[in-house]
Phi, psi and omega in degrees: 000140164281155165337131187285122140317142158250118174251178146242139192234183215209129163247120162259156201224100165251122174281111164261128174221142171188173146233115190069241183254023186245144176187169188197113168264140179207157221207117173251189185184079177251164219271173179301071221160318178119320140343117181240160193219124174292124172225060194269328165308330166290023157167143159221066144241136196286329182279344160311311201282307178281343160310330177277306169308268181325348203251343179243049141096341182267144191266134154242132229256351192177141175253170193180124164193147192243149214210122170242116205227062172233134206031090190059235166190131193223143210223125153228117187253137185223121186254122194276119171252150163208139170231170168268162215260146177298000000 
């Protein structure tokens, strides 16, 4: 057997919040550290935001997303990243 990988892993988080024509997306991104960061000005689509992630090494390991439609409608979807660790 080879050496075991070690990895880190990274969540990205995009947030739908609206009513009608009124709505507001946003994209958060915390990181292995534990650290979260907005990063909604890089971009507005999740596939922007993982093509940018993919391009620094991170794989996504998984999708998730929950939708609550009682006032209006809020949508948060979360995407599970990994890369091996330097």
């Amino acid at each position: 057997m080879g050496p075991m990988v070690a990895w880190e892993y990274a969540l990205l988080v995009r947030r739908y919040q609206g009513q009608g024509r009124n709505f507001h997306v946003s994209f958060v991104w915390y990181a292995p550290d534990g650290s979260r960061k907005d990063i909604t000005a890089y971009g507005d689509t999740a596939i922007a935001h993982l093509n940018r992630a993919g391009r620094e090494g991170w794989e996504l390991v998984s999708a998730a997303e929950d939708v609550n439609n009682v006032q209006g409608s809020t949508e948060v979807h979360r995407y599970h990243l990994k890369r091996p660790m330097a």
